[in-house]
C-alpha positions as CSV (number, residue, x, y, z in Angstrom):
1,X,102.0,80.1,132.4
2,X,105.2,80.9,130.3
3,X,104.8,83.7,127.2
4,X,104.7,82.8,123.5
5,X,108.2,83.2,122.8
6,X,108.8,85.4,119.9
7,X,109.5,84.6,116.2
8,X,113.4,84.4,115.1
9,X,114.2,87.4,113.4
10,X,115.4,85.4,110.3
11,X,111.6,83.9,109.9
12,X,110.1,87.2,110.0
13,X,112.8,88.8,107.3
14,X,112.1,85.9,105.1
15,X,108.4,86.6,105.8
16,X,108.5,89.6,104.4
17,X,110.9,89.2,101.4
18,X,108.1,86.9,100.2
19,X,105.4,89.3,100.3
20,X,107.7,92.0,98.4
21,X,108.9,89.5,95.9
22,X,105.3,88.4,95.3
23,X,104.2,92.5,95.4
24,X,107.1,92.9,92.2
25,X,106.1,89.9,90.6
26,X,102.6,91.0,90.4
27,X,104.0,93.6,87.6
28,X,105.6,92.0,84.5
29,X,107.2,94.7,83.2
30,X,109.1,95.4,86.0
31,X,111.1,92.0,85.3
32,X,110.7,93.2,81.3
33,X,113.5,96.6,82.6
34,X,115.1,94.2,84.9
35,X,114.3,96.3,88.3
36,X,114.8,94.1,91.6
37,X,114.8,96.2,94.9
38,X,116.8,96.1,98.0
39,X,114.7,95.8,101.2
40,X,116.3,96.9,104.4
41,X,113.4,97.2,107.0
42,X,110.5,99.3,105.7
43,X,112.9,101.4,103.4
44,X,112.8,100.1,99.7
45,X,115.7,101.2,97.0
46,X,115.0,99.7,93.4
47,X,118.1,99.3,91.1
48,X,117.9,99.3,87.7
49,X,121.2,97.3,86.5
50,X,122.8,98.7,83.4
51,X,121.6,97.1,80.1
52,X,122.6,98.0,76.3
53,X,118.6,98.2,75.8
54,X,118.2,100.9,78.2
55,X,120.4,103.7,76.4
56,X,118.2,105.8,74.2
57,X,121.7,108.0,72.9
58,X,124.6,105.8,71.9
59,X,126.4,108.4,70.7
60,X,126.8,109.9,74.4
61,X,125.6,107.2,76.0
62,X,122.8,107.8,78.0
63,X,119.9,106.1,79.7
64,X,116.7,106.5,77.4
65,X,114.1,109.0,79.1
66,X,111.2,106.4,78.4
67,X,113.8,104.0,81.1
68,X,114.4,106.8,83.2
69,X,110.9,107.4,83.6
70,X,109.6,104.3,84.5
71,X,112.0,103.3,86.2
72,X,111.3,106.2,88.5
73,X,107.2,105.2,87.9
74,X,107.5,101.3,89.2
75,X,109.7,102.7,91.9
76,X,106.9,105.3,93.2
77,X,104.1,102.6,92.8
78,X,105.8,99.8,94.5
79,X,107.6,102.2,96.8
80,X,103.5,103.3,98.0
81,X,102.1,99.8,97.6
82,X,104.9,98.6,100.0
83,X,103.9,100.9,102.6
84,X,100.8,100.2,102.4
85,X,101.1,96.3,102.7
86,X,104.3,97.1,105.8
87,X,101.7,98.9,107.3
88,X,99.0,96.0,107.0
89,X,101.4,93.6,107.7
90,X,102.9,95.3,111.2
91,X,99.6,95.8,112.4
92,X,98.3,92.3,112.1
93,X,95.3,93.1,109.1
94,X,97.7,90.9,106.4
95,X,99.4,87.7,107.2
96,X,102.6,87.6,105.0
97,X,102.5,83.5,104.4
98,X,99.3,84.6,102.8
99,X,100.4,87.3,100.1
100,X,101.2,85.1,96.8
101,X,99.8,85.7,92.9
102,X,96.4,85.3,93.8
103,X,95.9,87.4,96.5
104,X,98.2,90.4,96.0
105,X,96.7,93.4,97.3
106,X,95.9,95.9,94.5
107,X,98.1,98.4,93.3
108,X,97.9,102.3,93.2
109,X,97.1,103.3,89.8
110,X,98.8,106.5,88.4
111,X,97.0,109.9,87.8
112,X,99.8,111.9,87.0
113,X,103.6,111.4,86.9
114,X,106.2,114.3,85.9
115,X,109.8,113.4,85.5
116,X,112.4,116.0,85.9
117,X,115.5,114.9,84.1
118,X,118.5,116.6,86.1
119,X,121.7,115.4,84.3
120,X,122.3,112.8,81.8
121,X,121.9,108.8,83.0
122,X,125.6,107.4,82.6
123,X,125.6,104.2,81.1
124,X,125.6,102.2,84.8
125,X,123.1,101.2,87.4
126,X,120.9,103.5,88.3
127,X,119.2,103.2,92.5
128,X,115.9,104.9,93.2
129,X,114.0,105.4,96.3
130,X,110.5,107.0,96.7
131,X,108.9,108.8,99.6
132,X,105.5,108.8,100.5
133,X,104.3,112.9,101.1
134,X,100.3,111.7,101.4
135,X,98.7,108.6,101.4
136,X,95.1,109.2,102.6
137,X,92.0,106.5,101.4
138,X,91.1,108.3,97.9
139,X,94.5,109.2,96.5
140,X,98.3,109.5,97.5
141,X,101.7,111.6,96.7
142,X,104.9,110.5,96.0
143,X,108.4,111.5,95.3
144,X,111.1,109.6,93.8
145,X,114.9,110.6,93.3
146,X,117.1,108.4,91.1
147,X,120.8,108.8,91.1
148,X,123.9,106.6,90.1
149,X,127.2,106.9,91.8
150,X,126.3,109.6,94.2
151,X,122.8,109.7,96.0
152,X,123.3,113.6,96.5
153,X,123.9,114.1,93.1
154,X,120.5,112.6,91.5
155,X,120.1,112.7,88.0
156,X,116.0,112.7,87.6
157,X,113.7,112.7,90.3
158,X,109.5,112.6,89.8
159,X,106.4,113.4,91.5
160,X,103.1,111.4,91.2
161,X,99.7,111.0,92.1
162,X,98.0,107.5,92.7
163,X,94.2,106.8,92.9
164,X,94.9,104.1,95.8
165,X,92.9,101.2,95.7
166,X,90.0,100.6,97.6
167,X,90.4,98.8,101.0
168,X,87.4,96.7,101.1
């Protein structure tokens, strides 16, 4: 009796790719600020390429605070919804080939979100990565630090809370 041999590594990568890119599809207005995100294993970063529209002070420049801010928001919710859906996918409760428009699980919706604006956003690409602090069944906890050229030199970071969706 010989033993399913296991998937190439290259199918299963693609696999999930598909499942994020259909997660981040799901949200228009994350194409709208022209966020994509960088997947390496479980760990998300979003990047928020620089673009005239998103500077709020010419006469500095510097990134608007409305951009700053949801860029940091999309990066929390899709930072949390991504775990979530790793975590169904790893343990067998999601097929990936399945996730697409139609079936997208649903997304955390926001309670609160405060912003904490550091030091001015230079007129360049921003990165942002989120961590998940709590993620129970009712409601979860997230922090997200954005930065530009130095990751230990952020220049906003944010902390929200998410009513997470019901897992029928």
């Amino acid at each position: 009796m010989s033993a399913k041999r296991p998937e190439p590594v290259q199918v299963i990568k693609e696999r999930r790719d598909r499942a994020l890119s259909a997660l981040v599809q799901g949200v228009p207005y994350i194409s709208f600020l022209g966020i994509v995100f960088d997947r390496k294993g479980d760990e998300l970063t979003s990047v928020l390429p620089y673009r005239a529209a998103h500077i709020g002070n010419p006469a500095l420049p510097a990134l608007h605070g409305g951009a700053t801010a949801s860029f940091l928001e999309v990066t929390a919710i899709i930072g949390l919804g991504w775990a979530i859906l790793w975590e169904e996918i790893e343990s067998g409760k999601v097929d990936p080939t399945t996730i697409g428009p139609g079936t997208l699980p649903r997304l955390p919706k926001t309670i609160d979100f405060t912003v904490d604006y550091l030091r001015t956003g230079l007129p360049r690409d921003a990165y942002a990565r989120a961590r998940v602090n709590r993620s129970g069944r009712r409601y979860a906890s997230v922090h997200v630090e954005a930065w530009q050229d130095n990751r230990v030199r952020p220049f906003a970071q944010a902390t929200g809370h998410f009513l997470m969706p019901s897992r029928d």
